[in-house]
C-alpha positions in Angstrom: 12.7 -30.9 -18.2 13.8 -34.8 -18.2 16.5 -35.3 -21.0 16.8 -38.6 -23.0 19.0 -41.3 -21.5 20.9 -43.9 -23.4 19.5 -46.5 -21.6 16.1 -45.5 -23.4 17.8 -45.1 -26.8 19.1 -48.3 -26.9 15.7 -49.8 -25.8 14.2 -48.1 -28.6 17.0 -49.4 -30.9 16.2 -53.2 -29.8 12.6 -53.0 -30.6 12.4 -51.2 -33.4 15.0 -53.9 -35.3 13.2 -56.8 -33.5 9.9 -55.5 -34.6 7.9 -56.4 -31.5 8.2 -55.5 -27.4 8.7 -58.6 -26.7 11.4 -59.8 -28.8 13.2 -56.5 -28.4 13.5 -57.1 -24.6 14.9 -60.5 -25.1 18.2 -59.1 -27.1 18.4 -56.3 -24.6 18.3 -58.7 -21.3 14.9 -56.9 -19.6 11.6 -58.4 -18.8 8.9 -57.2 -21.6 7.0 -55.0 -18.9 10.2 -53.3 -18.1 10.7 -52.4 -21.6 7.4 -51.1 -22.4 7.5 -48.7 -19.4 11.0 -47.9 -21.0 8.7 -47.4 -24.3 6.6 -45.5 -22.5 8.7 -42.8 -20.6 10.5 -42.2 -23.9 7.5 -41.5 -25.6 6.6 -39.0 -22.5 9.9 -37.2 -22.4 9.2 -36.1 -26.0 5.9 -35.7 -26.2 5.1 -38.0 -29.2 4.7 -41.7 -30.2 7.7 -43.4 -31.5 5.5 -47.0 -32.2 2.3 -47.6 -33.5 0.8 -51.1 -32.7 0.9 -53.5 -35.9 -0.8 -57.1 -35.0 1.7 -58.5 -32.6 4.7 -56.3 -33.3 5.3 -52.5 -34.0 6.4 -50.1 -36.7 8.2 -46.6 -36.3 5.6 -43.5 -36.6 7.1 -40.8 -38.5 8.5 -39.4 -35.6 10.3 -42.4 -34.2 12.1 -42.6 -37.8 13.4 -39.5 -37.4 14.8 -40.7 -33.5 16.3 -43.6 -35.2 19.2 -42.5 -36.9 19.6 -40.1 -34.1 19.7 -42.9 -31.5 22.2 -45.1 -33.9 24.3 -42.1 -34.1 24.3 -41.4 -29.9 25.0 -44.7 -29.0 27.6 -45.5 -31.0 29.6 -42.5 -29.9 28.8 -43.1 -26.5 30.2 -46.4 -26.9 33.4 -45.5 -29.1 34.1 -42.7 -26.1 34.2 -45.8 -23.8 36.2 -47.9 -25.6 38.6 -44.9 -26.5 38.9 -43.7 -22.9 39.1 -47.1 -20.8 41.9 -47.8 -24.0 40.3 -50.4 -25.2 39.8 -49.3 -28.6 40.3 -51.8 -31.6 43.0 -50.9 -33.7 44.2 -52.5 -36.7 44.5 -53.2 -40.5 41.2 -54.5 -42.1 40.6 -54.9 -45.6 37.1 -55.8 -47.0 35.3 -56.7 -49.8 32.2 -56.1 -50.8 29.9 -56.7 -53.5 30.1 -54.5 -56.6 26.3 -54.0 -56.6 25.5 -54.3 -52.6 28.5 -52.4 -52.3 26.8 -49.3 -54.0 24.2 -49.0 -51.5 25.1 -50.2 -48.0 29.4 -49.3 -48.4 28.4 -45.7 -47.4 26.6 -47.0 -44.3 29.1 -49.7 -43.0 31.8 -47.5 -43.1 30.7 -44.7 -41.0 28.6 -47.1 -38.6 32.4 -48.5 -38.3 34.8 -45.2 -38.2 32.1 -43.9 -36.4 32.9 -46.1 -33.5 36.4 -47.6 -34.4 38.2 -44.2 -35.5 41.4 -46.0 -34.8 41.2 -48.8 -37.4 42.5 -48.4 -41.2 40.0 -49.5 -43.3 40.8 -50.8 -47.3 38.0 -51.7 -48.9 37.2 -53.3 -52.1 34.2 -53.1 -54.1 34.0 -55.7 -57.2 32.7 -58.7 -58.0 32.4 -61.2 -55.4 33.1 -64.7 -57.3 36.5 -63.4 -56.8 36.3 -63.4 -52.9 36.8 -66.5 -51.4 40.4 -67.0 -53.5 41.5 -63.5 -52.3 40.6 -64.7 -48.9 42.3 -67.6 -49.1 45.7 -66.5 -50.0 45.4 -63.5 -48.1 44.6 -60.4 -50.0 41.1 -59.9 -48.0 40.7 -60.1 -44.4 37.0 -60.3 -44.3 34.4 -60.3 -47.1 30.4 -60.2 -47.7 29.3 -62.3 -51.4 26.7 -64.0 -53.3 26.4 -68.1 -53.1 23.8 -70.5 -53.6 24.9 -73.0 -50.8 26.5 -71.4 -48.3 30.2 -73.2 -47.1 31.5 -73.8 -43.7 32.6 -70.9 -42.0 30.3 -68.7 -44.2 27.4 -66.8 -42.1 24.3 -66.1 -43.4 22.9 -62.9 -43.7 19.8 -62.7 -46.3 18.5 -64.5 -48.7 16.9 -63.4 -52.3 14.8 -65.6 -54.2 16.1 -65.0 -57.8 13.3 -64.9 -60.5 13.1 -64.0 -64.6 11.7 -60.4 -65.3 11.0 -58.3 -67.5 10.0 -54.5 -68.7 6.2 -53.7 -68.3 6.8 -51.5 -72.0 8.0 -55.2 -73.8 6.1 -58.4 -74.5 8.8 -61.8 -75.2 5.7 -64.2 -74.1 5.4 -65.2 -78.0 9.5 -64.5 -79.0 11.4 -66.9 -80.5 14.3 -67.0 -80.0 13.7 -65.9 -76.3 16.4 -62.5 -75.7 18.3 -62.8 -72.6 20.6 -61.3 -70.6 23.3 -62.8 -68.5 26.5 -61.8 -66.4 29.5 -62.4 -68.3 31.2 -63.6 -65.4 31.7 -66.9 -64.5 29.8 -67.5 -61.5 27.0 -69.4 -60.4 24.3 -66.5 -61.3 25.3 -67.3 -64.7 25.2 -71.3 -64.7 21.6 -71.0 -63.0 20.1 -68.8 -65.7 21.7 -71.5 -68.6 20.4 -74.5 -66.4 17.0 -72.2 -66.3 16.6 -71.7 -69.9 17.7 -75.2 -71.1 15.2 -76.9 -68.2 12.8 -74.7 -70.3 13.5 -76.4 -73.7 12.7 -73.4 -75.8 15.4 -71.5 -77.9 16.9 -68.5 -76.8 19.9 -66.5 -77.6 21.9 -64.4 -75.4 21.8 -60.9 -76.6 23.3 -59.0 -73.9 26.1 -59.6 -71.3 27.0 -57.4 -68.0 29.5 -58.3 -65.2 26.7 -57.1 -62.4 23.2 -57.0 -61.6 22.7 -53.3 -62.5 24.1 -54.2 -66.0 21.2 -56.8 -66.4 18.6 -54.7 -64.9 19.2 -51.9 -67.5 19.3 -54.5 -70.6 15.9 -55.3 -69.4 14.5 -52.1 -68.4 15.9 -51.3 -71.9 13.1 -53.5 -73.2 16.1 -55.8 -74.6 15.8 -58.7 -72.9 14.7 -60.9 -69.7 17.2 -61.2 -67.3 17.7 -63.4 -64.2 17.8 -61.1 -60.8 17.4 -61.1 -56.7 13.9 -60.1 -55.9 15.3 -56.8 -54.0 16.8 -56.1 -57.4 12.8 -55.3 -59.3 12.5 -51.7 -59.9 9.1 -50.5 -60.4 8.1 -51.0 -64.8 10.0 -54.7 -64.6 8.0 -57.7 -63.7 8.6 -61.1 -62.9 7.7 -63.3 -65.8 9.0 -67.0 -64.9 5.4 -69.0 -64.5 4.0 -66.9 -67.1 7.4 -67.9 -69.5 7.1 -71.5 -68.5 10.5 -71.3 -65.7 10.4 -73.8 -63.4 11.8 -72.0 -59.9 15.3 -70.6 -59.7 17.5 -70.5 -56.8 17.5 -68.4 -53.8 20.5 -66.4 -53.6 22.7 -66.2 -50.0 24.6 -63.3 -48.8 27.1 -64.8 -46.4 30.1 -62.7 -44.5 33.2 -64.6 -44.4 36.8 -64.0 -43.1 40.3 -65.2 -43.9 43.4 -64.8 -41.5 42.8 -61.8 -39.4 44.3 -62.4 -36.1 42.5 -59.6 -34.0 39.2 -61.0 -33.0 38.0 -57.8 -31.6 38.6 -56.2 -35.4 36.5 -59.1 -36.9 33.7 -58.9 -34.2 33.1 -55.0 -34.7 33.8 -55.3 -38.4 30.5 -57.9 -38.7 28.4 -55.9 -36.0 28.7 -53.0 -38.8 28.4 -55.0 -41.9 25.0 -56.9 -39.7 23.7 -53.3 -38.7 24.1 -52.2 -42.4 22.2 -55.5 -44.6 19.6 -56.6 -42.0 
């Protein structure tokens, strides 16, 4: 009985987060024939399809999302063992900060995708709002930190971009209210100044009925049937809808998450910190 190799895991890996054969093979270094017979003998050894064909690329069949955690999980071991064993593990102090509201849903994934592979490190993290970042970065208090900008700074990476937009509840109808309700973040911060500049572009009144310091805040004032609130298109819930052509907004901007550090002087710390933090948003 032929067992599963690593080689074949990480193959796997490649395409499925590249989408296609071919651009899969390019991050991994083989030719594209090479790794579809890779493809291929994985999908013999266990006797199922882990791909189906979708136009030019390729999306996980039900069994090749249940390999995929599986194969994360392997080859990270595999490679903290290495690192551990030929003592060249990363060691360290890191402290991070993330996002209040990304923070809920991806912390849980970065930090074991991290630990998993970098048991030796002592991880602080700090989950709040990120107009606060960039300071604590510059005098010191963070060593590395993920936020929210609408023009992205020198020494900022990119790592996705959300087109913000004006919704609203499916139950509620503000098309005809006057004043329009809104709900905005307290905070000051650039999410705030765009909605303002948004509703005054608009020249109709409104009134601010609500404030929240995050997105999930805003999201319940307008699932509440409260208001209309500004949000990242990733933020709409199923019963809210976006209402900015039919409310007369003119387009709002597109929101970047970008990963930036401060003074961290261990550059093998900082690369497998952002290899994590990369894994766990794209």
């Amino acid at each position: 009985m032929e067992c599963l190799d690593s080689e074949l895991l990480r193959t796997f890996i490649a395409v499925t987060k590249a989408g296609s054969v071919t651009d899969g093979a390019a991050q991994i270094h083989r030719s594209q024939s090479a790794t579809s017979l890779q493809i291929k003998r994985l999908e013999t050894i266990i006797g199922r399809a882990v791909f189906e064909r979708h136009g030019r690329g390729v999306v996980l069949t039900e069994t090749g999302r249940y390999l995929l955690p599986v194969a994360d999980e392997v080859t990270a071991r595999l490679d903290g063992a290495l690192r551990d064993m030929s003592q060249q593990a990363v060691r360290g102090k890191l402290r991070l900060g993330i996002p209040d509201d990304h923070g809920r849903a991806k912390l849980a994934q970065i930090i074991a995708t991290f630990t998993r592979a970098h048991p030796q490190v002592e991880l602080e993290v700090t989950c709040a709002l990120s107009p606060e970042f960039p300071d604590a970065l510059e005098k010191g208090r963070l060593d590395m930190a993920v936020y929210e900008v609408e023009h992205p700074a020198q020494g900022e990476e990119l790592l996705c971009e959300d087109p913000t937009c004006w919704v609203a509840s499916d139950h509620t109808d503000f098309s005809a209210t006057v004043p329009l309700p809104v709900a905005l973040f307290d905070h000051a911060c650039w999410w705030r100044d765009a909605a303002i500049a948004s509703l005054q572009a608009r020249g109709r009144p409104f009134r601010v009925v609500y404030s929240s310091q995050s997105v999930s805040g805003v999201i319940a004032a307008v699932e509440a049937g409260v208001a209309v609130g500004l949000v990242g298109r990733s933020s709409i819930k199923p019963g809210l809808s976006r209402v900015s052509s039919a409310f007369g907004f003119d387009p709002t901007p597109t929101s970047k998450l970008v990963l930036a550090t401060g003074n961290l002087q261990n550059p093998d710390l900082i690369i497998a910190m952002k290899s994590a933090i990369r894994s766990a948003l794209n």
